[in-house]
C-alpha positions in Angstrom: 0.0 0.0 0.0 1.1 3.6 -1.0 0.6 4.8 3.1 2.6 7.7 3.0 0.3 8.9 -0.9 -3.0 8.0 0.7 -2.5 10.3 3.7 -1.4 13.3 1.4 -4.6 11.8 -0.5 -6.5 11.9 2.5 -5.9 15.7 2.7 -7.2 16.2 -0.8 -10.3 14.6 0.7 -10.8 17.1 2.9 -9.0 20.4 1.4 -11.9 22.1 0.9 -12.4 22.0 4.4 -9.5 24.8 4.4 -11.4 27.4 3.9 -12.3 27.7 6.8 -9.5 29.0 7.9 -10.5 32.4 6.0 -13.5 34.9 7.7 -17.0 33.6 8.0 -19.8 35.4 8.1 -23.0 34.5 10.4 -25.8 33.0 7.8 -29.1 34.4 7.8 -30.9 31.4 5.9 -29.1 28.4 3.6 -30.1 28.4 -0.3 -33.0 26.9 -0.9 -33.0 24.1 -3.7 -35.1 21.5 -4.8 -33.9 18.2 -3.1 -36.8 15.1 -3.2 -35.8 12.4 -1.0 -36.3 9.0 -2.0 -39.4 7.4 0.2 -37.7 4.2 1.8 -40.8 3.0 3.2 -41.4 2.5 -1.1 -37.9 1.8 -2.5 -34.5 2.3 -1.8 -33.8 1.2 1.9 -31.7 -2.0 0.9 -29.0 0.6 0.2 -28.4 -0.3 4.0 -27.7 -3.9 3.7 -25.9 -3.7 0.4 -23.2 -1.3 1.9 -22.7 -3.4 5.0 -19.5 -5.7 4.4 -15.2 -5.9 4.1 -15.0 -4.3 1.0 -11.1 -4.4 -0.9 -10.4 -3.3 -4.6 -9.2 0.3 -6.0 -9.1 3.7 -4.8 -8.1 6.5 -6.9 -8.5 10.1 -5.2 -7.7 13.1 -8.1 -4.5 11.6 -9.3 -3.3 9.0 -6.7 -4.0 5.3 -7.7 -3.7 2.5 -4.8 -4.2 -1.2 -6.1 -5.2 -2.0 -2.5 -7.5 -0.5 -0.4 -10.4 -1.5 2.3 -13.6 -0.3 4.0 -15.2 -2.6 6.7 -18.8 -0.9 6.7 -21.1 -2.8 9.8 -24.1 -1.6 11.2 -23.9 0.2 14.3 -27.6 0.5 15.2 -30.8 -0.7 13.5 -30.8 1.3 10.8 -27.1 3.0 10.8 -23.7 1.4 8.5 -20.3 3.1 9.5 -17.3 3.1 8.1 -14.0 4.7 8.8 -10.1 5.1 7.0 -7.9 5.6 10.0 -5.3 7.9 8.4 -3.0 7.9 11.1 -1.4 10.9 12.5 -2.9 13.1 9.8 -6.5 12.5 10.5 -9.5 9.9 9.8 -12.4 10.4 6.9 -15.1 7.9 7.4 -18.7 7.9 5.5 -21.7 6.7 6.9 -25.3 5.5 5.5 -28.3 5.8 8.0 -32.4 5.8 8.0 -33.2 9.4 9.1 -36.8 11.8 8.5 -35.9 14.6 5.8 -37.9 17.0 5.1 -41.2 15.1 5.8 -40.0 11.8 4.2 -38.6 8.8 5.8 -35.4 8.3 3.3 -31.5 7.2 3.6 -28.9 10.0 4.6 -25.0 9.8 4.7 -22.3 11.5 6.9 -19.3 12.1 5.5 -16.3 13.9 7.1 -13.6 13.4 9.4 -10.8 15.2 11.8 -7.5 16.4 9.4 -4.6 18.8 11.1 -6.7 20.1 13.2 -9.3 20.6 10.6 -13.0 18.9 11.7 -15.3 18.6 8.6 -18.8 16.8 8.5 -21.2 17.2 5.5 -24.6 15.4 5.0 -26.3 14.2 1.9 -29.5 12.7 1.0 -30.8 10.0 -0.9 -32.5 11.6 -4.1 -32.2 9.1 -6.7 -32.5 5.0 -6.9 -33.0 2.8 -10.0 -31.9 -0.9 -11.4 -31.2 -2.0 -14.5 -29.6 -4.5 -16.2 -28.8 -6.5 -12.9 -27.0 -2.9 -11.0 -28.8 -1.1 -8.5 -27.7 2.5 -9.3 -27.6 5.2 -5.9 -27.1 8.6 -5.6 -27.0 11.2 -2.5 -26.9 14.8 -2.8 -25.7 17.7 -0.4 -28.9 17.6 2.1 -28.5 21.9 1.4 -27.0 22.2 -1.7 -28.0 19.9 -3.7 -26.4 17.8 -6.9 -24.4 21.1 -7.8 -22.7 21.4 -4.1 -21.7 17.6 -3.7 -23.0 14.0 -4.3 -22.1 10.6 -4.2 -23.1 7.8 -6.7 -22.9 4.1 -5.7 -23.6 1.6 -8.0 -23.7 -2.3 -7.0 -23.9 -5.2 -9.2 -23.8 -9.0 -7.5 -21.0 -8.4 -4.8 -19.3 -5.6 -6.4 -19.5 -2.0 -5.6 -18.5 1.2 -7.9 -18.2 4.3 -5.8 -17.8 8.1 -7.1 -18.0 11.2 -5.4 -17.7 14.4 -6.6 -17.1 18.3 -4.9 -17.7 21.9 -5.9 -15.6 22.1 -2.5 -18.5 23.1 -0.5 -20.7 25.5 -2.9 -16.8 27.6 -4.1 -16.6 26.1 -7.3 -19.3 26.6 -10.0 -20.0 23.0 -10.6 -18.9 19.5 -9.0 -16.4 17.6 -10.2 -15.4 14.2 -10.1 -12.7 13.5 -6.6 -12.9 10.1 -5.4 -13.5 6.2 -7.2 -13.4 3.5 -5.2 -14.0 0.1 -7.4 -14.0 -3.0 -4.7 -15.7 -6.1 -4.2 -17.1 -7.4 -0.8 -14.5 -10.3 0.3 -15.9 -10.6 3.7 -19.3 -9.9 5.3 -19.0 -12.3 8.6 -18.3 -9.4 10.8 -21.0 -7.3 9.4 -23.1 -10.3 9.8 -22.2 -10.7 13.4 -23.0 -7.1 14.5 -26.5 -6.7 12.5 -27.5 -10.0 14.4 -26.3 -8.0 17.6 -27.8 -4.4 17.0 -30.8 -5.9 15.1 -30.6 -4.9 12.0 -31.8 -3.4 9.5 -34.9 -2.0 10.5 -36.4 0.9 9.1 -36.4 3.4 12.1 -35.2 6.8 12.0 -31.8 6.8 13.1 -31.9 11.2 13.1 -34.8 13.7 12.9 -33.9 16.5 9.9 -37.2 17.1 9.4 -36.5 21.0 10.6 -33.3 20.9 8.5 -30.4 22.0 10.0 -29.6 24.7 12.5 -28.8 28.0 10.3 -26.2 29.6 12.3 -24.2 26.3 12.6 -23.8 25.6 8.7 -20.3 26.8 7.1 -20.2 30.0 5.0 -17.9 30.2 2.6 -15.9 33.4 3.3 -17.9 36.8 1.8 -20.7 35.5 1.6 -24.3 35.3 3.5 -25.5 32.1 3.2 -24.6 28.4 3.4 -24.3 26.2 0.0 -23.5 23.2 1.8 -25.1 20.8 5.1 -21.5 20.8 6.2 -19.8 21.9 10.0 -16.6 22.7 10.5 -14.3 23.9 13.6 -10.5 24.2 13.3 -8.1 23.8 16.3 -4.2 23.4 16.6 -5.0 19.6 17.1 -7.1 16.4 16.2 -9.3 17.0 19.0 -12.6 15.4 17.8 -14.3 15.5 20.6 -13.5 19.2 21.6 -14.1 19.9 17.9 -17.2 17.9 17.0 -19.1 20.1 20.0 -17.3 23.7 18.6 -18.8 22.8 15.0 -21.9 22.3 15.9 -22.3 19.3 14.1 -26.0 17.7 15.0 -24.3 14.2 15.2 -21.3 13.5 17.2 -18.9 11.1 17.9 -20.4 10.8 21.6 -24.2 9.6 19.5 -22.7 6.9 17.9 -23.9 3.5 20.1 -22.1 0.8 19.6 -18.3 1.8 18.9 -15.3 1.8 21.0 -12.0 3.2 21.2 -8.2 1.5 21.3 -5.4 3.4 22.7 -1.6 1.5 21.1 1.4 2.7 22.7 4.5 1.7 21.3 8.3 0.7 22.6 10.2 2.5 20.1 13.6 1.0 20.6 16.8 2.6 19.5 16.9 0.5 16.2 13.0 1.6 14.9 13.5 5.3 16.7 13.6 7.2 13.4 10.7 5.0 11.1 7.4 5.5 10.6 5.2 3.0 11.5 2.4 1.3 9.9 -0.5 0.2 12.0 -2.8 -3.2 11.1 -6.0 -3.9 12.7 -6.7 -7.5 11.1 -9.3 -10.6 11.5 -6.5 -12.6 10.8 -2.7 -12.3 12.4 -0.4 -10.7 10.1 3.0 -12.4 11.2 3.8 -16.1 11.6 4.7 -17.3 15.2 8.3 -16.4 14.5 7.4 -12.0 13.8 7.6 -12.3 10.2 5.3 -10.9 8.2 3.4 -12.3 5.7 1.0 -11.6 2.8 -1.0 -14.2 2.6 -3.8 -12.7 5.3 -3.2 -9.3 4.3 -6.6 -9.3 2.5 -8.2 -9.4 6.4 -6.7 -6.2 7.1 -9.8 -4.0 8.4 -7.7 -0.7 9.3 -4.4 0.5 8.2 -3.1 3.6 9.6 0.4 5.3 9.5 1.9 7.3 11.8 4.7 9.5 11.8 8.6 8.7 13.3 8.3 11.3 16.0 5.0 9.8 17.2 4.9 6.4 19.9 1.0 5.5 19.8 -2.4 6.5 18.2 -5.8 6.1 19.2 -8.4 4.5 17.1 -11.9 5.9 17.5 -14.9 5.1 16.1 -13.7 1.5 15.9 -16.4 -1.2 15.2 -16.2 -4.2 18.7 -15.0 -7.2 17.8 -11.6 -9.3 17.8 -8.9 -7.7 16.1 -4.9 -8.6 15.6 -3.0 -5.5 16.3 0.1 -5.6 13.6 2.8 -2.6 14.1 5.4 -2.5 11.1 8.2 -0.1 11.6 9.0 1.0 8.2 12.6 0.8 8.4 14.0 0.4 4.7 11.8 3.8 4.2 9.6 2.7 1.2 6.2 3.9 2.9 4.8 0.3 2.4 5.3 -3.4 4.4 7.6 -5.5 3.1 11.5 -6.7 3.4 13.6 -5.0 5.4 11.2 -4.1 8.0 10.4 -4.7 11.6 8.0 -6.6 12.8 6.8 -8.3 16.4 4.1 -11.5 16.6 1.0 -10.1 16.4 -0.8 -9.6 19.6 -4.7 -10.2 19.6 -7.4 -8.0 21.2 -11.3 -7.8 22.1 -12.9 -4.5 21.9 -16.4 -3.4 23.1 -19.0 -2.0 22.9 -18.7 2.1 24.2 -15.3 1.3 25.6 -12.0 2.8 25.8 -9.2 -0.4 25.7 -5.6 0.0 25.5 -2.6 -2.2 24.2 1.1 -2.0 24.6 3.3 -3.1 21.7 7.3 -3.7 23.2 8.7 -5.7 20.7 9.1 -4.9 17.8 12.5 -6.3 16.8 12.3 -8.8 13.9 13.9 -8.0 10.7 12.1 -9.1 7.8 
């Protein structure tokens, strides 16, 4: 995996979050555009089911390709699928696909956003458009303010494939959207989902969120000299990835403290003298990722589930938003400096852990001292 690409990838993800570093003026009303949600109590609410899974194919984000790349989407409530990358010490982006009232109609919305150098951006969307043909099942969501010329996404699924687009006017700046994110991946894995549906009970179709007032005026983002928001997006900015702290300044309607289910992990790291100066690449796997000797190995590297980086000056990272479950904790120090796994870098056995539901857990990694 190109680590080192996605997290400067990552930021491309989220740059138009930057302008919020420039003034903002206090909005008086958002625009007012023409968005009809899709009625899920008629068609469209098996978007839910069909996102759930360990999905693993391309990515391509404006002009960075990666061969490899993963989302493990499982339900966190009824009628809520999550999904998280863990960029490392950069930030996180994760999506997220949930039953919610809009406007008057019982439909499917997604939260999108994440915490980047300090930067906290969420945006929502709604589901406006579903059709199938010729065995695909065609999806798209539009900014929940805006509309198709703000932001949307477009999923398309056909068997156990999925086809992902998304596309920006970087929050209402640019005159039209264009086209910032493919991810082309097929679902390798869906036992986990399985497990936590069976355990949260879903999918039912309950409301997961009221919208049906919209969204709080003086809370949307502005885009600087002007009056009025073009986007359902919240945004706070701090000197670090504080996502608590910066979740309640934004004024985001959903926080990280109203998602049930999840839990955190805390991994501290023994640096020792021969790893001091690498970056390390953390694993988060269903599967161990070193034989019984340390040595890493490819062949279960299709179970990885998160994959984040962090830099050499840094000695642990905290995953949040992280689905419960049993996970193999993998830390590669990156030593031959090629920003991805392989020979000539150090490993440790990889040390299994159990994480619940809603609580914090933590998990020392000391020895790291096999050279691949």
């Amino acid at each position: 995996m190109k680590s080192i690409l996605f997290r400067l990838a990552a930021f491309c993800w989220l740059i138009f979050a930057i302008i919020a570093c420039g003034k903002e003026e206090t909005p008086t009303n958002p625009i007012t555009v023409d968005i009809n949600p899709v009625n899920v109590n008629e068609r469209g609410f098996e978007l839910l089911e069909k996102m759930q899974g360990h999905w693993i194919g391309y990515n391509k984000v404006l002009s960075w390709e990666w061969d490899w790349f993963a989302f493990d989407y499982r339900s966190i409530s009824p009628s809520h699928v999550f999904g998280i990358y863990e960029g490392g010490t950069m930030g996180n982006l994760f999506t997220s696909f949930f039953a919610a009232d809009f406007n008057g109609t019982r439909t499917i919305m997604a939260r999108n956003g994440g915490v980047l150098s300090g930067i906290y951006r969420t945006s929502y969307f709604v589901l406006d458009s579903v059709r199938a043909e010729n065995g695909e099942n065609y999806y798209r969501l539009v900014d929940a303010v805006g509309g198709e010329n703000t932001m949307y996404m477009e999923l398309v699924f056909s068997k156990d494939s999925l086809n992902w687009n998304a596309y920006t006017s970087r929050l209402g700046e640019n005159a039209m959207p264009s086209r910032h994110f493919s991810f082309k991946g097929t679902k390798k894995h869906l036992q986990l989902a399985e497990t936590a549906a069976t355990t949260v009970n879903f999918p039912q179709n309950t409301s997961t969120w009221d919208f049906s007032n919209g969204f709080q005026a003086d809370h949307l983002y502005v885009i600087p000299e002007q009056s009025r928001a073009k986007s359902a997006s919240f945004l706070a900015q701090a000197n670090e990835n504080d996502v608590f702290t910066l979740a309640n300044e934004s004024g985001d309607p959903f926080r990280i403290q109203d998602h049930p289910y999840l839990g955190f992990l805390q991994v501290d790291i023994d640096k020792n003298t021969q790893i001091q100066e690498d970056k390390l690449f953390i694993y988060l796997s269903f599967e161990p990722l070193t034989d019984t000797n340390g040595f890493f190995t490819l062949d279960a590297f299709d179970s990885v589930l998160l994959f984040p980086d962090i830099a050499a000056s840094k000695d642990n990272f905290q995953f949040t938003y992280l689905h419960p479950g049993t996970y193999y904790v993998t830390v590669i120090a990156d030593h031959n400096g090629d920003n991805i796994p392989g020979e000539g870098d150090i490993t440790h056995i990889s040390q299994k852990i159990d994480i619940l539901p809603k609580q914090e857990h933590q998990i020392s990694i000391t020895n790291i001292n096999i050279q691949n």
